[in-house]
C-alpha positions as CSV (number, residue, x, y, z in Angstrom):
1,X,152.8,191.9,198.5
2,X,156.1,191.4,200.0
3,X,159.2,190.1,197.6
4,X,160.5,186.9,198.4
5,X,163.3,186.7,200.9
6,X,166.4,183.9,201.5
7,X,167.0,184.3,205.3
8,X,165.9,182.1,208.3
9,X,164.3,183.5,210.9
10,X,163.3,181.6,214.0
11,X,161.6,178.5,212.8
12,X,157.7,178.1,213.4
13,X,157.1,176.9,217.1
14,X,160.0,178.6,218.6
15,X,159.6,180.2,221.5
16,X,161.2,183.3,222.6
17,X,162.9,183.9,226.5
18,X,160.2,185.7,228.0
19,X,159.7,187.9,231.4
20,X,156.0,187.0,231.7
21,X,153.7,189.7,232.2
22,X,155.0,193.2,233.4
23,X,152.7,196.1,234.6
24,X,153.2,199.4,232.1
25,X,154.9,202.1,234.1
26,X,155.0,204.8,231.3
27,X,156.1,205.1,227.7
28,X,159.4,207.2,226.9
29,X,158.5,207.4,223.2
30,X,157.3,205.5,220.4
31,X,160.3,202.2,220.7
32,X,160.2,202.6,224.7
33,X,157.8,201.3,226.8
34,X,158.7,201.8,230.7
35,X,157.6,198.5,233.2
36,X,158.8,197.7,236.7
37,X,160.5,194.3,237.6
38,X,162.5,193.2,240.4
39,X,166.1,192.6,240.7
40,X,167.6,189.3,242.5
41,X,170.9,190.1,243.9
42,X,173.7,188.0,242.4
43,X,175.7,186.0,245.5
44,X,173.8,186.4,248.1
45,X,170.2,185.2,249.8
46,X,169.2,186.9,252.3
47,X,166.6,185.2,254.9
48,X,163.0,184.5,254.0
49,X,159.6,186.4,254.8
50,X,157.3,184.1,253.4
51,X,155.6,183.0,256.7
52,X,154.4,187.1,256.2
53,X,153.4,187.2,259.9
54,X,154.5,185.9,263.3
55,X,151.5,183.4,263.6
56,X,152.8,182.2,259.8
57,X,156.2,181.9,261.0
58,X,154.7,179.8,264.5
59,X,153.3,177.4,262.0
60,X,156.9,176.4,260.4
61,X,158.3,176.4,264.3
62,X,155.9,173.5,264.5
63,X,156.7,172.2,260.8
64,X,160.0,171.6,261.4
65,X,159.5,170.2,264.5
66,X,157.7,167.3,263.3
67,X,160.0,167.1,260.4
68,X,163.2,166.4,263.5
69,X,160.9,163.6,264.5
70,X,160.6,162.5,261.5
71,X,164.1,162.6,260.7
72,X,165.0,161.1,263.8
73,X,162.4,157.7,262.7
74,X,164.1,157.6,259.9
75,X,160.9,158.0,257.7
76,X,163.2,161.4,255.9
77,X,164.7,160.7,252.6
78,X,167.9,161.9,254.0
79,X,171.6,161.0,254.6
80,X,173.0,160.3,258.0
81,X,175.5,163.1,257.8
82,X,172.6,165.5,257.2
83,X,170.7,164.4,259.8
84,X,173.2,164.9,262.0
85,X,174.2,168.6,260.6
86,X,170.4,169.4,260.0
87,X,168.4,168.5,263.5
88,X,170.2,171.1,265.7
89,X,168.4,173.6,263.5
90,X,165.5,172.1,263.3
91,X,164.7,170.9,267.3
92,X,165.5,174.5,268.6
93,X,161.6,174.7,268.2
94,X,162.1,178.8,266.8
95,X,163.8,177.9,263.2
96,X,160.6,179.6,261.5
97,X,160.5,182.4,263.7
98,X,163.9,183.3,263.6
99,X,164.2,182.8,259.7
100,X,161.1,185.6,259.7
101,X,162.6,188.0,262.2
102,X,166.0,187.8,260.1
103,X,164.5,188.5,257.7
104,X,162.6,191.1,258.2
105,X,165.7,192.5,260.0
106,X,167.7,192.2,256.5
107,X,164.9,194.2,254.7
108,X,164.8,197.0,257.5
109,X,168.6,197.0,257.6
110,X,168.4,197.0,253.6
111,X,166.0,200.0,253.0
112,X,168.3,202.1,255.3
113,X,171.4,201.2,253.8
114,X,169.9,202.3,250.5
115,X,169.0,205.7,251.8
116,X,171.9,206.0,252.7
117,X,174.7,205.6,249.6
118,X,171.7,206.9,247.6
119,X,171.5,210.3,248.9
120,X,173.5,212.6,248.2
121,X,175.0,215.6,250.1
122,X,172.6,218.0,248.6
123,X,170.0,215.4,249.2
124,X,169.1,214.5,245.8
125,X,169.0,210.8,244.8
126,X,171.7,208.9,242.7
127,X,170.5,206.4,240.2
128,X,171.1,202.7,240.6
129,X,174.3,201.0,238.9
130,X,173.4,197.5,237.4
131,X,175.7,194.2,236.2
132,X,174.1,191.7,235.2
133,X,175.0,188.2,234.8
134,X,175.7,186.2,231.6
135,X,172.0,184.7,232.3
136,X,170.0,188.3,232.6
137,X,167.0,186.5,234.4
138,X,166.3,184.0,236.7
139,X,163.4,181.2,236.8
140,X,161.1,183.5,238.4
141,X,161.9,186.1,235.6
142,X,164.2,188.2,238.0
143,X,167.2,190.3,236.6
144,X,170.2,188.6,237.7
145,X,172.5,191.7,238.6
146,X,175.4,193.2,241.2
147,X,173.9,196.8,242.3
148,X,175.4,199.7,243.3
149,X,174.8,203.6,243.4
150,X,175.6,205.5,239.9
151,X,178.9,207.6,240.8
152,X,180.1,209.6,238.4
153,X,183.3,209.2,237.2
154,X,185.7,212.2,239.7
155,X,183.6,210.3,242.6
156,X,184.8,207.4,242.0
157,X,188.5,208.3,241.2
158,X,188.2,209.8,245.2
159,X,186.9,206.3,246.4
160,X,188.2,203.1,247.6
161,X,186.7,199.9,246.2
162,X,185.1,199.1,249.4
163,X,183.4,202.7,249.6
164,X,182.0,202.3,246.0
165,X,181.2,198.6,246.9
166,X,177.6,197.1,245.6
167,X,174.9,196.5,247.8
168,X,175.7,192.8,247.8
169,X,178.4,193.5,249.4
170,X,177.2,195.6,251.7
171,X,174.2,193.2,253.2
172,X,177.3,190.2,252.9
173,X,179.0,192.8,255.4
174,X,176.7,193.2,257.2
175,X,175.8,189.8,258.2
176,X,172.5,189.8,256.8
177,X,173.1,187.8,253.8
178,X,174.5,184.3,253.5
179,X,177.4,184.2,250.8
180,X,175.8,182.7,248.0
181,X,178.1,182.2,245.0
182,X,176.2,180.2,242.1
183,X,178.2,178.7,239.4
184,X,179.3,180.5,236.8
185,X,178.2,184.0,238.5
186,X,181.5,184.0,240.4
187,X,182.9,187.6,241.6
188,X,185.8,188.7,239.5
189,X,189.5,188.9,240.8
190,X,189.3,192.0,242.5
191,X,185.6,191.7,243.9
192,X,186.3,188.4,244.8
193,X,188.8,188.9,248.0
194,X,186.7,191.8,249.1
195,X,183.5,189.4,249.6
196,X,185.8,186.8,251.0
197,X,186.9,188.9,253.8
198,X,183.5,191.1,254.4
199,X,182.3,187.4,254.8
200,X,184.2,186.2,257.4
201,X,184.9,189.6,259.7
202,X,180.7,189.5,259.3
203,X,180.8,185.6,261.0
204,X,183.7,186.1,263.5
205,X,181.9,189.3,264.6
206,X,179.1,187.7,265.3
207,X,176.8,190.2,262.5
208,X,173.5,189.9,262.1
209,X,172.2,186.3,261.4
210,X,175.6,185.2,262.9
211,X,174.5,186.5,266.7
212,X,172.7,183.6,266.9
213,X,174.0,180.3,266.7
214,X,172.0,177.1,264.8
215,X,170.3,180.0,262.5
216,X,169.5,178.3,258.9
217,X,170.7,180.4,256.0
218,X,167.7,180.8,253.8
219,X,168.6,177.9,251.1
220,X,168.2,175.8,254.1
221,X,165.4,177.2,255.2
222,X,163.8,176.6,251.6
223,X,165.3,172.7,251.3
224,X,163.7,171.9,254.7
225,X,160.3,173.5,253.6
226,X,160.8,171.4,250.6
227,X,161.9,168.5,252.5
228,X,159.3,168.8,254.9
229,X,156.3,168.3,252.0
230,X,158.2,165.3,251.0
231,X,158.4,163.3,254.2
232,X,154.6,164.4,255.1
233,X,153.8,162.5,251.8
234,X,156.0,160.1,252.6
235,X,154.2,159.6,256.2
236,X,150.6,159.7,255.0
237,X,151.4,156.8,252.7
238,X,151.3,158.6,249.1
239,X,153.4,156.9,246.9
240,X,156.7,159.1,246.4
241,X,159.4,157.3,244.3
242,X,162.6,157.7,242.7
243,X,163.7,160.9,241.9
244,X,160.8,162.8,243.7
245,X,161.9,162.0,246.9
246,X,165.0,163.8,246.7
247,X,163.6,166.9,244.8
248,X,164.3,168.9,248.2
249,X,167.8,169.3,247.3
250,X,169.5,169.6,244.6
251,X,172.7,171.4,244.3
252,X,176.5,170.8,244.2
253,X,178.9,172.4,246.5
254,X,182.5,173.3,245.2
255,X,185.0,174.2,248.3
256,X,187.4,176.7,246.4
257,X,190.2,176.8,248.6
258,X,191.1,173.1,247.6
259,X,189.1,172.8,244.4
260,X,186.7,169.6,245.8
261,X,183.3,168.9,244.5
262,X,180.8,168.1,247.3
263,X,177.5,166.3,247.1
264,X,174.1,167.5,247.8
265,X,173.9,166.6,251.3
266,X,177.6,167.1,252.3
267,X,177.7,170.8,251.1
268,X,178.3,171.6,255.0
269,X,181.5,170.4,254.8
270,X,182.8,173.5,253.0
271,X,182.6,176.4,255.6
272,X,179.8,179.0,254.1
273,X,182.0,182.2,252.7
274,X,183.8,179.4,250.3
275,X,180.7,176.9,248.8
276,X,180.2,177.4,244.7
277,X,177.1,176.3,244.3
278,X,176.5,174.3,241.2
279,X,173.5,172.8,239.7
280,X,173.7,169.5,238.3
281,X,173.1,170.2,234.7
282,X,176.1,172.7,235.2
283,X,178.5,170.1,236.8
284,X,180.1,168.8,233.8
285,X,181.0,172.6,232.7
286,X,181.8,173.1,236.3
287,X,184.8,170.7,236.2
288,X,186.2,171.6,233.6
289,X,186.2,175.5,234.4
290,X,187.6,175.1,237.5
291,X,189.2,172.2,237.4
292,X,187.4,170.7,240.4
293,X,188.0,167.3,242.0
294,X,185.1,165.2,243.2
295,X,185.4,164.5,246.8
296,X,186.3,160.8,247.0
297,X,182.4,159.9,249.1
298,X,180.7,161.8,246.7
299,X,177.2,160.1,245.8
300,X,174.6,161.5,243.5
């Protein structure tokens, strides 16, 4: 029998942050159990592969098609202004192909560059660097981090900041990635002018998702799946109300050149490379850390 002890622990029925279930890789020793889990890159989304094949992708081509007639009937729970920015994507009749050769570009592109910084002259591997953000995991039980290659210390002193840049910054560079800053993962004040400028030499030089014009970033790509679920329950006469019929989008958009707050559907008033995104529970603390100013039309 234990002796009696005066300190609180975590209180019956709390629940620990958890990863979910992990594979066991190997065990280092007796306090270090090895798994695998991915890694989402901080500040960046890169475009989607979920269609998996080109018949896949041939099935969104004709989603989003009927969702630009839809939106056009006006049966799409969605602004005018968005309509208006949104149907060019959507009528080229290719927006789900496109999103799944991007993609699968970005990976291809991605697996080189790795090979690449990772090997070194001798041909041995470098470890990966990882920084991870204030939140270490994401909904989907990701690490949140910036990567890099692990340079030693007399490396680095030789290098620029831009040669011993992270990946992110690489596939923003290369045009691959959409800028994707997300409140309060912001780069710091040297990183941050370095992802500025990758990010708009990478859209003025016409890089990778750039070369083709009315391409959807892959957050749009995701809201107009979401979107499109929606309006089809919306069209078959299921009862969608309230809340749930705006549950495709959800994010705030700070511009920060000027400081303004943008709604959900007017986030494409801030050119890409300078959009914060910001979710609504993280508005308030939004404000007041960066002293934002609610555009004077924004509407919840």
């Amino acid at each position: 029998m234990f002796d009696p002890i005066q300190v609180l622990w975590s209180p019956a029925g709390a629940v620990m942050p958890n990863l979910g279930s992990r594979a066991l890789t190997d065990v280092s020793d007796g306090d270090t159990p090895n798994i695998r889990m991915p890694i989402r890159m901080l500040s960046i989304d890169t475009p989607e592969v979920t269609a998996r094949s080109e018949n896949g992708a041939a099935k969104v081509d004709a989603k989003f098609l009927e969702l630009a007639g839809w939106i056009e009937d006006g049966k799409a729970p969605v602004s005018s202004k968005f309509a208006t920015y949104i149907l060019p994507r959507l009528k080229t009749g290719t927006a789900g192909t496109l999103q799944f050769e991007q993609g699968s570009a970005a990976s291809a592109w991605f697996k080189n560059r790795i090979n690449e910084r990772l090997t070194r002259p001798t041909g041995s591997k470098r470890k990966l660097f990882m920084a991870t953000a204030d939140k270490a995991f994401d909904n989907y039980n990701r690490l949140l981090a910036y990567v890099s290659p692990s340079y030693t210390r007399k490396e680095r002193d030789t290098m620029s900041r831009r040669e011993r840049a992270t990946f992110n910054l690489d596939l923003v560079g290369s045009g691959w990635a959409a800028p994707f800053i997300l409140f309060p993962n912001i780069p710091g004040e040297l990183d941050l002018p370095l992802y500025l400028d990758l990010a708009t030499k990478a859209e003025n030089e016409n890089r990778g998702q750039y070369s083709t014009e009315n391409f959807l970033p892959a957050y749009e790509y995701r809201m107009c799946e979401k979107l499109y679920s929606i309006t089809k329950k919306i069209v078959d006469g299921d009862s969608v109300t309230g809340k749930d019929r705006y549950k495709w989008r959800s994010r705030y958009a700070a511009d920060m050149r000027d400081r303004k707050l943008y709604g959900p559907e007017s986030y494409m008033d801030v050119p890409l490379q300078y959009r914060i995104w910001i979710w609504p529970d993280d508005v308030q603390k939004a404000i007041g850390a960066l002293n934002l100013i609610p555009e004077p039309n924004l509407v919840d």
